[in-house]
N, C-alpha and C positions, 0 to 999 in steps of 0.2 A: 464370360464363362461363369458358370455355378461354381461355389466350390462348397463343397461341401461338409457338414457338420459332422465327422465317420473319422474311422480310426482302424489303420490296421492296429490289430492288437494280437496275432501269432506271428512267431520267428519261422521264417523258412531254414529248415537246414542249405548248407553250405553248397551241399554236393550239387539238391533241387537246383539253387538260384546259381548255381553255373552253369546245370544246364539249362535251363529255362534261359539263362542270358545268350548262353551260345545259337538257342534256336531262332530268337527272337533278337538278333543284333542287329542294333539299329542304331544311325548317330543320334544323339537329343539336339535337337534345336529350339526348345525353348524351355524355361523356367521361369514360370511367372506367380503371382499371389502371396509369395513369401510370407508366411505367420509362425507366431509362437504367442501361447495362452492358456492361462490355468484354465482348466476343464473343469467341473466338480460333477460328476455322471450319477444318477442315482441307478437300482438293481435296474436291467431290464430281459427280454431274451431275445434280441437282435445278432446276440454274438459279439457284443462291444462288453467292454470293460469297464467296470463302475470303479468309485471312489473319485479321489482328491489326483488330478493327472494334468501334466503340462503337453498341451498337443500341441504337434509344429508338425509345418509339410508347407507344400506348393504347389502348381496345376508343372506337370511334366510332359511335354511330349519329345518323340512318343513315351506311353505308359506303357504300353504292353514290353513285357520282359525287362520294364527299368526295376533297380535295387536303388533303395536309399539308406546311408549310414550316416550317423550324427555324434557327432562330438562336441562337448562340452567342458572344458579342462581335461581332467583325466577321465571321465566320465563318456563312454559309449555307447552306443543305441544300435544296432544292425550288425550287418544289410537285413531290412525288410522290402518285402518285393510289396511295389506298388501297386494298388487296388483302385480300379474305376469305379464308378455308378451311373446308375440311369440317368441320371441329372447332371452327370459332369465325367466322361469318358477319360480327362485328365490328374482326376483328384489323384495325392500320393501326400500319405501321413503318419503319423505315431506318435505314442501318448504313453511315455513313461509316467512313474511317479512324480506328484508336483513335490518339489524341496526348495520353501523358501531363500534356501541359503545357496539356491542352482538357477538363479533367472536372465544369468548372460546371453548373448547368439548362440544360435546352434551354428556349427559349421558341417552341413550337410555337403556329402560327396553322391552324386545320382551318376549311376554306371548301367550302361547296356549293349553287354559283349566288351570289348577292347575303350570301348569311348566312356570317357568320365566329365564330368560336368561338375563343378564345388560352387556353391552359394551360400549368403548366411543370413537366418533370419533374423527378424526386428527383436529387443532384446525384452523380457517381461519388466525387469527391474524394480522397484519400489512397489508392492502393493496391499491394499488392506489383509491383515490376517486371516480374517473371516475369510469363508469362499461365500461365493453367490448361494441366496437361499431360495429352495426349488419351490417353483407355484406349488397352492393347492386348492384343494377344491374342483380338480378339473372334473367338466360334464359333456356328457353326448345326449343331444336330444334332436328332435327332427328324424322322422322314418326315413327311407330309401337309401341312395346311395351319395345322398349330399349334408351328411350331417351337419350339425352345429356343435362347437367343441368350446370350451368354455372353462374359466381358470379366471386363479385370485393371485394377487402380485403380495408376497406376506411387506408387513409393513414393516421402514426401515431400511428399504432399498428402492430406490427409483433406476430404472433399469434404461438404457441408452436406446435398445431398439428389443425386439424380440423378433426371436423366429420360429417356423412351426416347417417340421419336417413328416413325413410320412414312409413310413416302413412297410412293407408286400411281407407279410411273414413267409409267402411260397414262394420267392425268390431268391436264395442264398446265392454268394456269391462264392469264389475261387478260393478264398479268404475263410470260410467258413461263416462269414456275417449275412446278414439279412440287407438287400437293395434298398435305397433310400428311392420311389418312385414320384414325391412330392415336396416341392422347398417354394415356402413364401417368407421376406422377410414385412414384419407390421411395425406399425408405428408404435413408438415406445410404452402408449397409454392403451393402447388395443389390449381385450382380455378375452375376444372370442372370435371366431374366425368358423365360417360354410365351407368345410371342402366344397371344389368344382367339380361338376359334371364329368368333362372333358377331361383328358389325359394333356397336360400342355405339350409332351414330346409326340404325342400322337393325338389331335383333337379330333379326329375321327372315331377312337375307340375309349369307352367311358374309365375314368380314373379309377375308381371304385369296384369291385364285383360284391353283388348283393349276399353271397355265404363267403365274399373274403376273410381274411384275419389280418390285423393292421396295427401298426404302434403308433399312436402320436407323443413325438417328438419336443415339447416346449423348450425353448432356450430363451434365456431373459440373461442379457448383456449389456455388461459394459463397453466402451470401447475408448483406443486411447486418446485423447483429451476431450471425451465426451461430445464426439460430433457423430453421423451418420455411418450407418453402416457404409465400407468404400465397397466399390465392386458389386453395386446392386445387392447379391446374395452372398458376398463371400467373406473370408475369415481373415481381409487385412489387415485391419487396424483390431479386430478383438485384443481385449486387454486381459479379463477373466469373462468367464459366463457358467451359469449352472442348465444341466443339458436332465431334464425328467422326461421318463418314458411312460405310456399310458396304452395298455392295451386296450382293445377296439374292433367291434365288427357293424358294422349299416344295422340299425334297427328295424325289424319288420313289423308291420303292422302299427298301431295306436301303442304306445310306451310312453310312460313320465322321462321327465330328465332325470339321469342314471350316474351317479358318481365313479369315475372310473381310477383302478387301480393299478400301481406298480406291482410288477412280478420280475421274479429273476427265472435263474433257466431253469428247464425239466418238469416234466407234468405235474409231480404232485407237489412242484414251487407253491408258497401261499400267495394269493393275492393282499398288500399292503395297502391299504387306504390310507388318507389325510384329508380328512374333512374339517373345516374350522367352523364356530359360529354352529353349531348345532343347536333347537331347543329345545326344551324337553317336550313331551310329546308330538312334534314336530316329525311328521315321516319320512324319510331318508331314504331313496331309493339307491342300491349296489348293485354295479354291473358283474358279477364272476361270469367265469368259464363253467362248463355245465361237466357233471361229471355222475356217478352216481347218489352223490352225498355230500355235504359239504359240514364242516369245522366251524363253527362263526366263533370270534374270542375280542372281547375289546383288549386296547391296550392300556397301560401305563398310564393313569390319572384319568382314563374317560369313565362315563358315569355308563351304569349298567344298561345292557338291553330292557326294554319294556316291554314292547310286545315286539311279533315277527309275522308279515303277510308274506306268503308263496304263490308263487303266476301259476297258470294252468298248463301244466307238463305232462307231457301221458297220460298217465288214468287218473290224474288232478291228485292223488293220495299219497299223503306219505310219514315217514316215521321222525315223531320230533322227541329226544333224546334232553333233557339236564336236570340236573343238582337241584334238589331240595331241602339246604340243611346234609345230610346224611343219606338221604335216602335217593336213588337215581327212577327218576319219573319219564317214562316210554310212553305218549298218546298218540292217534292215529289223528291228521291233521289235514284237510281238505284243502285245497288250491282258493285262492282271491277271500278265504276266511280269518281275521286276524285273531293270533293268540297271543293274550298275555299273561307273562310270565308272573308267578308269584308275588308279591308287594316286596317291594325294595329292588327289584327283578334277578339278572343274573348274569354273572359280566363271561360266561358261554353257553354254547348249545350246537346241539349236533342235529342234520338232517338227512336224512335216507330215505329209501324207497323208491327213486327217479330208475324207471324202467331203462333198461339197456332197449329195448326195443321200440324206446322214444325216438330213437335214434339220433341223438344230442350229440355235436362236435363236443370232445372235452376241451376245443381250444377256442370256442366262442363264446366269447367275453359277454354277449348281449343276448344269450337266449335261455335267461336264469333270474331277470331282475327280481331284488329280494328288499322287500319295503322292510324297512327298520324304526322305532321308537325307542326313545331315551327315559329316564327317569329324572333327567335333568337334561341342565344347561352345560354346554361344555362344547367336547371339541370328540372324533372319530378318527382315533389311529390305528384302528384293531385289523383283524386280517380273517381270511375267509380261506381254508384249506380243503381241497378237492380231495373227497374219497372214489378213488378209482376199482374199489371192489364193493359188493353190497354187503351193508351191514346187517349183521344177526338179527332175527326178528327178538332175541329175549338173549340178552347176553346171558354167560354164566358167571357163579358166582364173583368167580376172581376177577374177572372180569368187570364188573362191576364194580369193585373195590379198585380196580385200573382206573376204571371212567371219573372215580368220586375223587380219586389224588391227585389227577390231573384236573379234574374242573377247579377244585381249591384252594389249588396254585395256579389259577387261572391259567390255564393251559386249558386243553382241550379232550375231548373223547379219546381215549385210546384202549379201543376192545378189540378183540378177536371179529373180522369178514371174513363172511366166505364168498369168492365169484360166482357171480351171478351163471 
């Protein structure tokens, strides 16, 4: 059996998970995979929980209407009702805060209706400080619906195995989270991996759909005494592991390979990049979500934008917005033409004018690529924010002085839209 890399992360009230137990009473006859392991999750919008978290669970049957409660000393967790996925019908987990100084068994109680079942997991005990540090550099490249995904292991960590997971963002579950429809575990030195064709739980109908919306998953782990993953896919012997999420949709057509980025939840989330190893003049292609306009801002020690190319979207035309010293500079900017900024460049800028009736998902990550140049050598932590109304062709004054306080405090445009 899979088990899978997921976490319930909402509490059921009491009253739900009595009834849901009484509808669904069943005796358990089995409890198998038994884990516990520091998590470190980075933002994503699957519906799971980011930060620093110690997840534990086991494969339960039946799942349907089991509760799981966990105790720890005086330390509680539940009842949370167990949650399945496409990959594994018996998964049942949860991921409190990790606390070094909490890494004994859980003594988990799993109940469905009158029947209780107690087991305990394997203990975390001794482990490095640090958590696992998340790939970067991850890429999508290859059109259709079998891309190539692609990531850097930062150095100072040799990782025991990795694994890559795949999220259906149109799938939610019971749970309020996003279905995990794909798990491969790779060999510990592997950095890039083809999704397949095929759907493995149904290889008659293709994994992929060509305007899907999809997260990948990387998890780069340790495990404990530094042997193989046990259980094929599953989370026995994990000890820690860092779990980064990568939004994602099939590229159509001819596209460069596309740096892809974390988001947290809600549409106008920024997208966060981590590029390493950039070089100056070196063009940088970013995947965002398409919206009407977008925020681009570097972060914290990267060196300024250079220049900036736009792909060809609706009427290919659009409005490029920043900082000049004092003065804010508005030119009208054609699609596949590259413009560069200023000398020294400019660490933001604003772009608008992407027609509404381009008719652009704002949740596809790959139909926006935006070539980028640096003024240097360095590294791309910056972030790209979706404006989901169109921006004024001629801000007004105050406005203006809005846009100039935030660009130089490296922040970003903030003027008055009107919708489109």
């Amino acid at each position: 059996m899979f088990l899978r890399a997921l976490v319930v992360s909402a509490l059921i009230a009491s009253t739900t998970l009595a009834w849901a137990a009484l509808a669904h009473a069943t005796p358990i006859t089995s409890i198998t995979h038994l884990n516990s392991f520091r998590d470190t999750r980075s933002a994503n919008d699957v519906g799971i929980g980011s930060g620093d978290l110690n997840q534990f669970g086991a494969d339960v049957v039946p799942r349907l209407g089991t509760t799981v409660t966990a105790v720890q000393g005086g330390f509680v967790v539940g009842p949370i009702a167990c949650a399945g996925l496409a990959v594994n019908a018996d998964f049942c987990a949860a991921a409190p805060l990790f606390n070094p100084t909490r890494t004994a068994t859980w003594a988990l109680t799993f109940q469905n209706g009158a029947d209780v079942a107690i087991a305990t997991t394997p203990a975390i005990g001794s482990i490095p400080a640090a958590p696992v540090p998340f790939p970067t550099s991850v890429t999508i490249s290859n059109s259709g619906t079998t891309p190539t995904l692609s990531w850097i292991v930062p150095p100072g960590f040799t990782p025991d195995a990795v694994r890559v997971n795949v999220f259906d963002k149109s799938v939610t579950l019971v749970n309020g989270q996003k279905d995990v429809i794909f798990v491969r575990s790779l060999d510990a030195t592997q950095t890039s991996f083809q999704i397949p064709a095929a759907n493995p739980q149904n290889p008659q109908q293709p994994l992929l759909k060509p305007n899907g919306q999809y997260v990948l998953n990387v998890q780069l782990i340790e495990t404990r005494g530094h042997v193989p993953l046990l259980n094929g896919d599953g989370n026995d012997n994990i000890l820690r592991r860092s779990s980064a999420f990568f939004d994602f949709s099939p590229l159509t057509g001819p596209q460069p390979a596309a740096f892809l980025p974390t988001r947290g939840p809600g549409i106008d989330a920024p997208y966060k990049f981590d590029v390493r190893a950039i070089l100056a003049n070196e063009t940088v292609f970013i995947d965002p979500f398409v919206a009407v306009g977008y925020k681009y801002a570097i972060g914290a020690g990267d060196p300024n934008f250079k220049s900036v190319l736009l792909p060809a979207v609706g009427d290919n035309q659009y409005t490029l917005s920043y900082m000049d010293g004092l003065n804010l500079i508005q030119i009208l900017l054609g699609a596949n033409s590259q413009f560069f900024f200023p000398q020294g460049g400019v660490g933001a800028f604003e772009v608008g004018g992407i027609e509404v009736s381009a008719g652009l998902d704002p949740n596809n990550v790959t139909a926006f690529i935006t070539g980028l140049t640096f003024v240097a050598d360095g590294q791309f932590t910056g972030t790209m924010t979706p404006v989901v109304t169109e921006i004024a062709a001629t801000p007004e004054p105050a406005t203006v002085l809005l846009l100039g306080a935030s660009l130089m405090g490296s922040g970003l445009a903030t003027h008055r839209r009107r919708r489109r």
